[in-house]
N, C-alpha and C positions, 0 to 999 in steps of 0.2 A: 567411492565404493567402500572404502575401510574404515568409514560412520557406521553406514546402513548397516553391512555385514556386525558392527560391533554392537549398532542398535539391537538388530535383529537376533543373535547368540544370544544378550543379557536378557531380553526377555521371555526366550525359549527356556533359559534357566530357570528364571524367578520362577515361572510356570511349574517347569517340574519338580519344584521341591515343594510345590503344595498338591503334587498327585494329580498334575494334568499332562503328564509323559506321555501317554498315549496317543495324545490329540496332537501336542504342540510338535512334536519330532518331523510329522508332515508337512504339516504348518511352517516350519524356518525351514523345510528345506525347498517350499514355492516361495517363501517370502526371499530366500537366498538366490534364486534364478529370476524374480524379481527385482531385486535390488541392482545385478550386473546387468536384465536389460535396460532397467532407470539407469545407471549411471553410463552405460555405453551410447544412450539417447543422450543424457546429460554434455558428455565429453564431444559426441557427434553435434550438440546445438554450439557450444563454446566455437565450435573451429568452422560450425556453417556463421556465425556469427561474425568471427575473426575476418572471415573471406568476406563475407558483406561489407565490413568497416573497410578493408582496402580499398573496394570496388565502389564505394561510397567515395572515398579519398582519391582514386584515381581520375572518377567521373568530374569530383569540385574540381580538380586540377588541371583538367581539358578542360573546365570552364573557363577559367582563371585565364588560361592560354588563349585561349579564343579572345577573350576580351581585352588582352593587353596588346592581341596582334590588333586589332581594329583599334585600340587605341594610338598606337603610333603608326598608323596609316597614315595620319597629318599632325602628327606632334613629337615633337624630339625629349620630353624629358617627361617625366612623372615624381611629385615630390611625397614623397611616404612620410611616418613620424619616425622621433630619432634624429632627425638629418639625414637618413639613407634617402637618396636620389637614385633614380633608374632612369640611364640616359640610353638613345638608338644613336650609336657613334658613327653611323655610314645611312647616307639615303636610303638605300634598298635593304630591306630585314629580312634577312631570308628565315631567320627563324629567332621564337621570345628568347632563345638561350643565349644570343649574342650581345641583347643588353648588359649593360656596363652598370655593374651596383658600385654607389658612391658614397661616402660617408664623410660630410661638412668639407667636400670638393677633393678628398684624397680617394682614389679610385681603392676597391677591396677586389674587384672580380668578376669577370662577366656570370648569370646567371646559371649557366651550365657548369662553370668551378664553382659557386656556391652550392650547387644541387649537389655534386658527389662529393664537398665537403660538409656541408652540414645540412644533409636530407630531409630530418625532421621542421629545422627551421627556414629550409626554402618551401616547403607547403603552407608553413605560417605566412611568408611573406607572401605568397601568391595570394591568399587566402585575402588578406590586407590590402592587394592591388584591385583584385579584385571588387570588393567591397567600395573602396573610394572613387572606378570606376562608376560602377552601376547606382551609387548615391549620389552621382553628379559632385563630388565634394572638389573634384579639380578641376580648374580653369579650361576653357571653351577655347577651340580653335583659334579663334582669331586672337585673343586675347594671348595665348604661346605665338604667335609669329610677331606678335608685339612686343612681345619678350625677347624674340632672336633678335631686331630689329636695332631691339634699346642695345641690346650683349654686343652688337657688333660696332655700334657706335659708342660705346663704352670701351673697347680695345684697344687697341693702338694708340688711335688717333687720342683717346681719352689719356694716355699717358706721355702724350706729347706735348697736350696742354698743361697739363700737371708738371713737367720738368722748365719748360717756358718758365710758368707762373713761380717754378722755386727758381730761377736762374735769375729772377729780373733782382730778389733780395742780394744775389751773390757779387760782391765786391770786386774779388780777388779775378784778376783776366786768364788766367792759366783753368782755372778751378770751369770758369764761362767757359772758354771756349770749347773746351772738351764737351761739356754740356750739350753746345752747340751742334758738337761730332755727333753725340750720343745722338740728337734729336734728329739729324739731315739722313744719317741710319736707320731710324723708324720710319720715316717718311718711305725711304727705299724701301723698306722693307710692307710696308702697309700698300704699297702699290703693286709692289709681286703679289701678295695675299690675294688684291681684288681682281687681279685679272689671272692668276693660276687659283681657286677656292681651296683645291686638294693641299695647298699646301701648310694650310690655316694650323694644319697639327703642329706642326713643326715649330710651330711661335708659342706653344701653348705654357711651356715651362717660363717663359719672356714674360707673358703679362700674367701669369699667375705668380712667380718667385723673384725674378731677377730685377723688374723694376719695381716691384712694391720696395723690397730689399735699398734699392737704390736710393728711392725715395724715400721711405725714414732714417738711412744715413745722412743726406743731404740736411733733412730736416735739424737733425743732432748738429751737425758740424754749423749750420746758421743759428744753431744758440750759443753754439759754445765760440765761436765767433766774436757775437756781439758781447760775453759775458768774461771767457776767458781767453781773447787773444795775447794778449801779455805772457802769458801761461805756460812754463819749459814745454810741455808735454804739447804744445796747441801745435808747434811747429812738427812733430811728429805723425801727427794727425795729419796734417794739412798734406805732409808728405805720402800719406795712408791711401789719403781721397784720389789724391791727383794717380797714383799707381792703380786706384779701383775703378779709375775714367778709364786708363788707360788699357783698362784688361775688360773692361765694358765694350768697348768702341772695337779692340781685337777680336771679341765673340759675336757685335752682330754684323760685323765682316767678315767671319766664318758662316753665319748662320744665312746674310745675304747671298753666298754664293753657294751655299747646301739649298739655300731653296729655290736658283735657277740650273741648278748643274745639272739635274734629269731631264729637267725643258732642253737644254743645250746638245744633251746625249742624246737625245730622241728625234732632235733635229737633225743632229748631223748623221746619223743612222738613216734616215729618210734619205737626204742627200744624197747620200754615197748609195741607195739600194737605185735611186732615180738614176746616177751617172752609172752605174753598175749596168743596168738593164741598156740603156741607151747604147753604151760599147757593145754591148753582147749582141744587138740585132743591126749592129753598122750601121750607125746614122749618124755618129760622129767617132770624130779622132781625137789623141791623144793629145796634150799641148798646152802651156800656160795659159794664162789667162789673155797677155797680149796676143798669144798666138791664134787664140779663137776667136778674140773679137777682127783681127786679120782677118781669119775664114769668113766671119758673117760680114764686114762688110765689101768683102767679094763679091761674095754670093751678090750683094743688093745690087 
């Protein structure tokens, strides 16, 4: 408005100093109540505008959502550019906010902490999923369960073969047998996974860190082995490994029995509500164990 107004003064001036006072004076003061209804139309399209662009962003955004929940209707991961990964960490999705954003396998933030941290750049990223969705640019059904398939036989059991394969180089019987430990532990532990699945989280720090970890020490210690066993420091090492077997072998004996002690707690909760009930409507008695089986084979 304080263009127009300035436009409109400078030329009611010019005017009047060449003796067109009489006319112009009326003249800027329509072209004045002009100017405030053009700019108060102006300032009203800017902010009808404003309101369109949201509603324009909000609309692509329910798009976006719609399309990423049918997406993981039967697929567990989406690979974006960058390395950002957007995984559905639980079967049932109750909502796109609970995906897990990943970046080159270190977790950043389910969607919902991305959104009220950086607002602007979770509408990018929708925007982006969207897009690779509906251009077909990611892999097809079956081809992702061929992916889980491979990932779970690349687990465990993948790093059980791998510790075998470096134990058959290793000389030394202290340095083996622990090995040994390390590996008869995974097995245990690969068998709770397949027959409890819930507990599959619980390993996941195990074959992402601790036996990669394991394994290029190993690797190191069988070169320096063959190159400097002689070597004041080898015998230091050697004492290094054998402490790192040993506090290996302690952690997945902790983590074997973290990942049956809820099965065992759930159990014996059941148990006791079963003998619980049972006393309470008198259909048995109190009594060890010889002492019942006494009762039942009375009874027969």
């Amino acid at each position: 408005m304080k263009n127009s107004f300035g436009k409109i003064l400078f030329i009611t001036i010019f005017l009047s100093i060449f003796g067109f006072g009489s006319i112009v004076w009326p003249i800027f003061v329509f072209g004045l109540v002009f100017s405030m209804l053009t700019d108060g139309k102006e300032k009203k399209s800017a902010s009808q505008k404003s309101n369109y662009n949201r509603a324009n962003k909000t609309e692509d955004n329910q798009k976006a959502v719609s399309a990423l929940k049918q997406y993981f209707l039967n697929r567990t991961v989406l690979q974006l550019e960058g390395g950002l990964v957007l995984k559905k960490e639980t079967n049932q999705l109750a909502s796109v906010d609970d995906l897990v954003l990943y970046l080159d396998d270190d977790q950043i933030a389910t969607l919902d902490e991305f959104k009220k941290t950086y607002p602007s750049t979770y509408n990018d990223l929708l925007q982006q999923c969207q897009v690779l969705i509906e251009s077909n640019q990611v892999q097809p059904v079956k081809e992702t369960v061929e992916e889980n398939k491979k990932e779970t036989q690349t687990g465990i059991e993948h790093y059980i073969e791998l510790l075998n394969a470096q134990n058959l180089d290793i000389e030394n019987e202290e340095v083996s047998n622990g090995l040994y430990e390390v590996c008869a532990y995974l097995k245990q532990i690969n068998l709770i996974v397949k027959q409890f699945p819930q507990s599959k989280e619980k390993t996941a720090k195990l074959t992402r860190y601790y036996l990669p970890i394991l394994l290029e020490i190993l690797d190191s210690y069988k070169q320096l082995d063959k190159s400097a066993r002689n070597h004041e420091e080898f015998q230091k090492t050697h004492q290094r490994l054998l402490k790192t077997i040993l506090l290996i072998n302690e952690a997945l004996k902790t983590i074997t029995t973290s990942l049956t002690q809820e099965y065992f707690m759930d159990l014996s909760a059941d148990m006791t509500t079963l003998e619980t009930l049972l006393k309470k409507d008198g259909l048995v008695k109190e009594g060890s164990i010889s002492d019942l089986r006494k009762q039942v084979s009375v009874r027969e």
